[in-house]
C-alpha positions as CSV (number, residue, x, y, z in Angstrom):
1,X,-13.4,2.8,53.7
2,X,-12.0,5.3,51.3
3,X,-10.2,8.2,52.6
4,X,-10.7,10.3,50.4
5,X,-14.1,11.0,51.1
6,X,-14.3,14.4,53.0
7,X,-16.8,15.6,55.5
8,X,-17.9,18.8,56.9
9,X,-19.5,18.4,60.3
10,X,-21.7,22.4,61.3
11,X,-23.0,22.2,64.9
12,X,-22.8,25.0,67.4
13,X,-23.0,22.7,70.2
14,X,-19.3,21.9,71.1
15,X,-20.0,18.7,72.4
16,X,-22.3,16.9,69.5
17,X,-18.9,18.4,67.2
18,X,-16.6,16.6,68.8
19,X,-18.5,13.6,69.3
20,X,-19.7,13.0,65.5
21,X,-16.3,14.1,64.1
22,X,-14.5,11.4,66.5
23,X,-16.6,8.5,65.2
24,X,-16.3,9.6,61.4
25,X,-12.5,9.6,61.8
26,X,-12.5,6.9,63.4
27,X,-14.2,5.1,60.5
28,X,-11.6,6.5,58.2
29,X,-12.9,9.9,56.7
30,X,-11.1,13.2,56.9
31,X,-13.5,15.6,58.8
32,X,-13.8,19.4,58.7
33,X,-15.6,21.1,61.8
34,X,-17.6,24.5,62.2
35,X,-19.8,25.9,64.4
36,X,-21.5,28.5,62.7
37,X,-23.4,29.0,59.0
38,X,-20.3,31.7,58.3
39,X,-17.4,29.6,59.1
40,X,-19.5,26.8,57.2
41,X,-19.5,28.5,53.9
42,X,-15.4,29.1,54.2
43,X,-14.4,25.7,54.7
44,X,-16.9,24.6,52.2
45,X,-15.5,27.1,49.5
46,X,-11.9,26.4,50.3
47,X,-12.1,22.7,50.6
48,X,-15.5,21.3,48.7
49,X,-16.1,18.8,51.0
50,X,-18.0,15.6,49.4
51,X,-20.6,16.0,52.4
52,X,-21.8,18.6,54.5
53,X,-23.6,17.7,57.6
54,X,-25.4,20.7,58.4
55,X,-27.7,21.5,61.5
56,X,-30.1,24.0,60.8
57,X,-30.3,26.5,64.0
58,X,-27.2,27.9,63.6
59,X,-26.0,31.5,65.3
60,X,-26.0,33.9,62.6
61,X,-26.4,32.8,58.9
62,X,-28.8,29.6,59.7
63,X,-28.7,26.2,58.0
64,X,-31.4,26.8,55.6
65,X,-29.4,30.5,54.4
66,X,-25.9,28.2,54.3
67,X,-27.9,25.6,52.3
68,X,-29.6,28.4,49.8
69,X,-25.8,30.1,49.3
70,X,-23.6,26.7,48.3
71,X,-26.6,25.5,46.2
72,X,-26.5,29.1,44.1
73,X,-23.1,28.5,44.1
74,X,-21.8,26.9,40.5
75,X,-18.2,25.7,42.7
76,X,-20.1,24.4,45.4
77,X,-23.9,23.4,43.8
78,X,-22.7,19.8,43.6
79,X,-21.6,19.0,47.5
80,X,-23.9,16.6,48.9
81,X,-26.1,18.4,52.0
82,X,-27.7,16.4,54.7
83,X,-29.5,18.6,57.3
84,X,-28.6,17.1,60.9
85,X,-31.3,18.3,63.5
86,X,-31.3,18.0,66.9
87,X,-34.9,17.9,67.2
88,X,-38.1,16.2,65.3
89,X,-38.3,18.0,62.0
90,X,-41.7,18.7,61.2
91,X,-42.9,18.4,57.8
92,X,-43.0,22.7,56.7
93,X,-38.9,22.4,58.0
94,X,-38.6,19.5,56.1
95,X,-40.2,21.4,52.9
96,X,-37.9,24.4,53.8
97,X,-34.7,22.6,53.9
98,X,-35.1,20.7,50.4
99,X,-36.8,23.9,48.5
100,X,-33.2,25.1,50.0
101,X,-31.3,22.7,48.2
102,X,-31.0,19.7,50.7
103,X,-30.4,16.3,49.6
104,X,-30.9,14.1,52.9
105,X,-32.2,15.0,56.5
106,X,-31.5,12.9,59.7
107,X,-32.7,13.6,63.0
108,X,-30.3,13.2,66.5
109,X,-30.3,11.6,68.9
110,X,-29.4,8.6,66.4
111,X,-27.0,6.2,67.5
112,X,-23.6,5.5,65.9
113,X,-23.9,2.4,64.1
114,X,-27.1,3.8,62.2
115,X,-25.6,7.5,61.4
116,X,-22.2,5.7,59.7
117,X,-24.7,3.4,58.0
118,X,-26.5,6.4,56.7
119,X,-22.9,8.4,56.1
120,X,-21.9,5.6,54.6
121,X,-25.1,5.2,51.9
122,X,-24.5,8.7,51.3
123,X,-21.2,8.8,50.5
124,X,-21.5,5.5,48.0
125,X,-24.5,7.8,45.9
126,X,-22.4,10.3,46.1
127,X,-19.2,8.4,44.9
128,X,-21.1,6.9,42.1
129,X,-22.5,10.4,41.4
130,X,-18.9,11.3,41.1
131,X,-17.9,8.0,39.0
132,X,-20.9,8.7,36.2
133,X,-19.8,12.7,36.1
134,X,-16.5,11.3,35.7
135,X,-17.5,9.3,32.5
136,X,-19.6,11.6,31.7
137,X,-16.5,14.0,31.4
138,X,-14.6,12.0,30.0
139,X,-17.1,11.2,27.0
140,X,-17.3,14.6,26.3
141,X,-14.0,15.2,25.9
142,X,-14.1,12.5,23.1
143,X,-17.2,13.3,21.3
144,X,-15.0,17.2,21.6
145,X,-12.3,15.7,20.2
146,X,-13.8,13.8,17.5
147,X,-16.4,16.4,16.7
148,X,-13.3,18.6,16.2
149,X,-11.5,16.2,14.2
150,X,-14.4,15.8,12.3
151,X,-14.7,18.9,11.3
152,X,-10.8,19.4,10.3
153,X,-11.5,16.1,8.2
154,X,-14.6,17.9,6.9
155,X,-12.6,21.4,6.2
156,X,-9.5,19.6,4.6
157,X,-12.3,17.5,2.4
158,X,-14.1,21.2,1.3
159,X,-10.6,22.1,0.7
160,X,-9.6,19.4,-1.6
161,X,-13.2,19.1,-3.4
162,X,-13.2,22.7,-4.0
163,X,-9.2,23.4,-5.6
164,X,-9.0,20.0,-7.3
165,X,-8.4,20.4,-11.3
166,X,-11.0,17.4,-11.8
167,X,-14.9,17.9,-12.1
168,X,-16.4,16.2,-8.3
169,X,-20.0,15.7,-8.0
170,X,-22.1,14.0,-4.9
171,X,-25.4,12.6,-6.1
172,X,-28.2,10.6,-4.4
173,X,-29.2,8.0,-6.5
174,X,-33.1,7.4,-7.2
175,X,-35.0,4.3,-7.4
176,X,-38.4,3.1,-9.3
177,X,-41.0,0.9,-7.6
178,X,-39.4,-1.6,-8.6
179,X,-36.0,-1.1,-6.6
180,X,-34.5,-0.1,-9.8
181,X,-32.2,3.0,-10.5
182,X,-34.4,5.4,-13.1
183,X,-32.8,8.5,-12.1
184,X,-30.1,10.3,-9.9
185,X,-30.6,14.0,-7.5
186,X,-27.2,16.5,-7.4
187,X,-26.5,16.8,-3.7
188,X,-22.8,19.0,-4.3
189,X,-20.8,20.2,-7.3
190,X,-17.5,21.7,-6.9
191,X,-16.1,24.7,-9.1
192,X,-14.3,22.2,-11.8
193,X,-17.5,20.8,-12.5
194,X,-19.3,23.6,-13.5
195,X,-16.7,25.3,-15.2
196,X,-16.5,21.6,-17.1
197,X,-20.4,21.5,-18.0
198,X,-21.2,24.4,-18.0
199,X,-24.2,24.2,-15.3
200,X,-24.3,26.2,-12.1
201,X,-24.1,24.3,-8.7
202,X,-26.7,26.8,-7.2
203,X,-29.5,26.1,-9.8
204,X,-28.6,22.4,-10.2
205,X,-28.2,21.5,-6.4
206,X,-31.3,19.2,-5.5
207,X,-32.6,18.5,-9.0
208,X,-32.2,15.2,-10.9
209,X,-30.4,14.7,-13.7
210,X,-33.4,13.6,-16.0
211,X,-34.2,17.3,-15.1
212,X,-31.1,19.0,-15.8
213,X,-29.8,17.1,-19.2
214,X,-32.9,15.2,-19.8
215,X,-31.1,13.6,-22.7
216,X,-28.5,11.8,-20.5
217,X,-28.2,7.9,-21.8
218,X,-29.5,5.4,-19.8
219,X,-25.6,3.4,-19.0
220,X,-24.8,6.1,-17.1
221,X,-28.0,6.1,-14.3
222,X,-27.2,1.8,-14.3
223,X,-23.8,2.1,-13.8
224,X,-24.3,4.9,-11.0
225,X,-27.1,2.8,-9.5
226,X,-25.0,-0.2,-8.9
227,X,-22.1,1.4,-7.2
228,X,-24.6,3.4,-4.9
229,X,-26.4,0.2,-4.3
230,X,-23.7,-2.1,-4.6
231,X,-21.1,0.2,-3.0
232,X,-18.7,-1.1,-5.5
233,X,-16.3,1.6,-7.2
234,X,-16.2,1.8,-11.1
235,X,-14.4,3.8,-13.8
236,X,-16.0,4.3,-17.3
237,X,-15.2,5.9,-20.1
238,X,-18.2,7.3,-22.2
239,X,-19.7,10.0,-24.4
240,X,-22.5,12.5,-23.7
241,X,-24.5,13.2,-25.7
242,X,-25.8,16.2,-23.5
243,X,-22.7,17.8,-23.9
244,X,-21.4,16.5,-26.9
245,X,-17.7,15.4,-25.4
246,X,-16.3,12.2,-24.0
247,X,-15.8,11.9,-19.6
248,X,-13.9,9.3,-18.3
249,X,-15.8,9.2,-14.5
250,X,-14.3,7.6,-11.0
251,X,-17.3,6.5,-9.2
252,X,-17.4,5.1,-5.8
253,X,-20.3,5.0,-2.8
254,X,-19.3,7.0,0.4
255,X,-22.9,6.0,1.9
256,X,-26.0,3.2,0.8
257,X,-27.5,5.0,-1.8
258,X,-25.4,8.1,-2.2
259,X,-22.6,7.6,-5.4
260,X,-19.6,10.4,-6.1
261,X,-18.1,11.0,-8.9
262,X,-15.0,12.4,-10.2
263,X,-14.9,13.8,-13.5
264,X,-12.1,14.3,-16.5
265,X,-12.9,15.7,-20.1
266,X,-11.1,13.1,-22.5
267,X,-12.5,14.6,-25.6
268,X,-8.9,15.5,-26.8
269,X,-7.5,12.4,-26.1
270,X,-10.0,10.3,-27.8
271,X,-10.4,12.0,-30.9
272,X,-6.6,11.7,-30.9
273,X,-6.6,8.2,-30.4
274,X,-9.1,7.7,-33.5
275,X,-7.6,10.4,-35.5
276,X,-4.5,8.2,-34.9
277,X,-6.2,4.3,-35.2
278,X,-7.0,6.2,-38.7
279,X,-3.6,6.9,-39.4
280,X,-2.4,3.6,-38.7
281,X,-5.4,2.0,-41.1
282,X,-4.4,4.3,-44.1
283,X,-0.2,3.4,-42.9
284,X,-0.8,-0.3,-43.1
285,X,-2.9,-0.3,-46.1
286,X,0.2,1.8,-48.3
287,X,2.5,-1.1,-46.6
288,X,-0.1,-3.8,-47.9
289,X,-0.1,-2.2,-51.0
290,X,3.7,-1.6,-51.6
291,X,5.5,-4.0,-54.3
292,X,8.0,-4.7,-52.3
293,X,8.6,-6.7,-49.2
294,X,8.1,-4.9,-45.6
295,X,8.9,-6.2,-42.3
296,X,8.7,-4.1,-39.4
297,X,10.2,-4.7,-35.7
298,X,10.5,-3.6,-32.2
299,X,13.2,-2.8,-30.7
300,X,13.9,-6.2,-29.5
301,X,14.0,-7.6,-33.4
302,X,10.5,-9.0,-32.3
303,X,8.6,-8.7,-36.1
304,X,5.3,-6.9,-35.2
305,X,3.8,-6.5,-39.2
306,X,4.6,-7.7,-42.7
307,X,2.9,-6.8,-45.5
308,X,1.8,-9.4,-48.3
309,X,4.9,-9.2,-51.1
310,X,7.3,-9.6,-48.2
311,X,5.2,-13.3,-47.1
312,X,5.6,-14.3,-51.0
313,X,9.1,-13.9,-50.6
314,X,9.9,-15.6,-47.9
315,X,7.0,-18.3,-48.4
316,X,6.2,-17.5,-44.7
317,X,2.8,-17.5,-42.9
318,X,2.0,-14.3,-40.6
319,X,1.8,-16.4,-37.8
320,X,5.5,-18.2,-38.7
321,X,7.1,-14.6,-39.0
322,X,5.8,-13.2,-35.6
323,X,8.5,-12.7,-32.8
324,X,12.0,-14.0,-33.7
325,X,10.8,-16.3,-36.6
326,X,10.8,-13.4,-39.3
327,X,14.9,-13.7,-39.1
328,X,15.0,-17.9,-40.3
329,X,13.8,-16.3,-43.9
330,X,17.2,-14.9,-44.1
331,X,20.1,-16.9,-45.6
332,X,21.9,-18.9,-43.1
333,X,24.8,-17.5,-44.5
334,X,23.7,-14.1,-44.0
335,X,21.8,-14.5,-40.9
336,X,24.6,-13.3,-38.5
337,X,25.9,-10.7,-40.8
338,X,22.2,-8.9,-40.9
339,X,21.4,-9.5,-37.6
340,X,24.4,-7.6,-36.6
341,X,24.0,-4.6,-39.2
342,X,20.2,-4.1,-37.6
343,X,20.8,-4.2,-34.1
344,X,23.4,-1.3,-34.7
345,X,21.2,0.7,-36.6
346,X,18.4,0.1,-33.8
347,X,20.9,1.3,-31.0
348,X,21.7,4.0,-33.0
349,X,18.5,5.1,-34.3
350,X,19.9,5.5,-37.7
351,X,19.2,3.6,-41.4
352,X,20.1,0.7,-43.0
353,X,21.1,-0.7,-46.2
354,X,22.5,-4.2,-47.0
355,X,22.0,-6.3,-50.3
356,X,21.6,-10.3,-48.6
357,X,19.8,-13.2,-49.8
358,X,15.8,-14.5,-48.4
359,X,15.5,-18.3,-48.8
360,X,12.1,-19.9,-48.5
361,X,11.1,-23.4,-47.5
362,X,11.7,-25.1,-51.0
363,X,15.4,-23.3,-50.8
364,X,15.0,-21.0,-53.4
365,X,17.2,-18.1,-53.2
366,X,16.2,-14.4,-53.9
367,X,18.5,-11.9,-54.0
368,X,17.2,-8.3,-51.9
369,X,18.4,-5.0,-51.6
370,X,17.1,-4.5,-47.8
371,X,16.7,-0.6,-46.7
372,X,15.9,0.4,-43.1
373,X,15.2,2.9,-41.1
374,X,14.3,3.2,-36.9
375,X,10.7,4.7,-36.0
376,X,10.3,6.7,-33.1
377,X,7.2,7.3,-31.1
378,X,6.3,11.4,-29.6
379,X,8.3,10.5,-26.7
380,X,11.5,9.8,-28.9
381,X,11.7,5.8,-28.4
């Protein structure tokens, strides 16, 4: 029997004390005794007993006005009360005692063997009372602590959302009849985003796009519909006709049938790009065009573009001049010396000029004046 169970026996008759707190210690339970309701209430303030056995004519403060006062009390409302009465309760005491707060009665004389047995069934409700309030504790302090991390995670997420540079939307994605995406709701903006379109989160939040930039192509809702259906991230590059300008877009599904997205304006950057694939066409077309022969390298000596004039005078194919092969149109006898002459001008970033001799496949020799010069990208490589 646990030891640790306490018990606080309240009789005013000396002799029915003695005798119940000598067989409860005897069974292994550590035992308070009073003898009045005033001395009652002390020792079960100071030392919360797990149960009271209380009689109910008591000199004083009586068992029902000890009951009343530890029940109304929030230290002591949880100590288990049985009433212990030395004579048949009748049914209006009865009434009294649990309106008072009781949780068990049992009426003396009651032999030994039954009052531990009923002790005993007590004090197991009571430990498993005190096992469940245990859990019960002990739950709360984890649904606390992950409720508070949950909202650190949830502040440091407002915090990030709301100072990043890039545009972040959170949309719920919205299906046909059919299953299929047709349309997609704004659940959150953050500041980037409507500085970068333009639209205001407060007259946006909870409309759908087709409402907001009715003119939004079609790729964009059936791309966003698979990753919030599909929960599989994606990153696209496309242009808007709404607002006229090229996004390149992050989106990935935090929840079945929600989709975020995080967005860059790459307007710049892509007109740059074609402004310079331009460049390059009109380059290559003045090199395609030049009467005499070009070959141009990387910095490994791998050829990466000849023009026409230059395959007539090697009698080379574009395919046989690619990599390394652009150097077997050079004279044997002059191979080395070249090869030599342009690697030092390609570690030094400076020009060349050599007169050497191309030979083609039938062995004819043409004499060349050969003029270089290293080309260096924005970054100065």
């Amino acid at each position: 029997m646990p030891a640790t169970n306490s018990i606080l026996i309240t009789d005013d008759e000396p002799l029915i004390l003695t005798a119940i707190s000598r067989l409860l210690r005897e069974a292994g339970y550590a035992v308070l005794e009073a003898q009045s309701g005033e001395e009652a209430l002390e020792l079960a303030k100071a030392h919360l007993p797990d149960l009271i056995l209380l009689d109910i004519v008591l000199p004083g403060i009586d068992g029902l006005q000890v009951c009343e006062k530890l029940k109304s009390d929030r230290r002591t409302a949880g100590i288990y009360i049985c009433f212990l009465s030395g004579k048949r309760i009748r049914s209006v005491e009865r009434s009294e005692g649990l309106e008072a707060g009781a949780d068990d009665y049992i009426t003396s004389p009651i032999e030994n063997r039954e009052l531990l047995a009923r002790v005993r069934a007590m004090l197991r409700l009571i430990n498993a009372e005190k096992a469940l309030r245990l859990q019960r504790d002990e739950l709360e302090s984890i649904v606390q602590k992950r409720t508070e991390k949950l909202r650190e995670s949830e502040k440091h997420y407002r915090a990030l959302i709301s100072e990043m540079e890039n545009g972040f939307a959170l949309h719920e994605i919205i299906c046909d009849a059919d299953g299929n995406p047709c349309d997609y709701r704004f659940l959150e903006v953050n500041g980037a985003f409507e500085k970068m379109t333009g639209l205001e989160g407060s007259e946006i939040i909870g409309k759908s796009v087709k409402e907001v930039l009715p003119n939004t192509e079609p790729y964009w809702i059936e791309t966003y519909g698979k990753v919030a259906l599909c929960g599989k991230p994606v990153r696209l590059e496309a242009f808007s006709t709404e607002f006229g300008e090229y996004f390149e877009a992050l989106a990935y599904s935090p929840k079945s049938g929600l989709f975020a997205a995080v967005f860059t304006n790459v307007t710049d950057r892509i007109l740059a790009h074609k402004e310079l694939q331009k460049s390059e066409e009109r380059y290559k077309n003045l090199l395609s065009l030049s009467p005499g022969g070009i070959c141009q390298t990387d910095v490994n000596g791998d050829c990466t573009y000849v023009n026409d004039r230059w395959l007539q005078m090697s009698g080379m194919t574009m395919e046989e001049a690619a990599g390394k092969g652009w150097a077997q149109a050079i004279h044997p006898e002059d191979r080395e010396a070249v090869r030599r002459s342009w690697y030092e001008m390609a570690e030094t970033k400076g020009s060349w000029e050599q007169e050497y001799r191309i030979q083609n496949k039938e062995k004819e020799v043409t004499w060349v004046y050969g003029l270089a010069t290293s080309m260096q990208d924005a970054r100065g490589k």
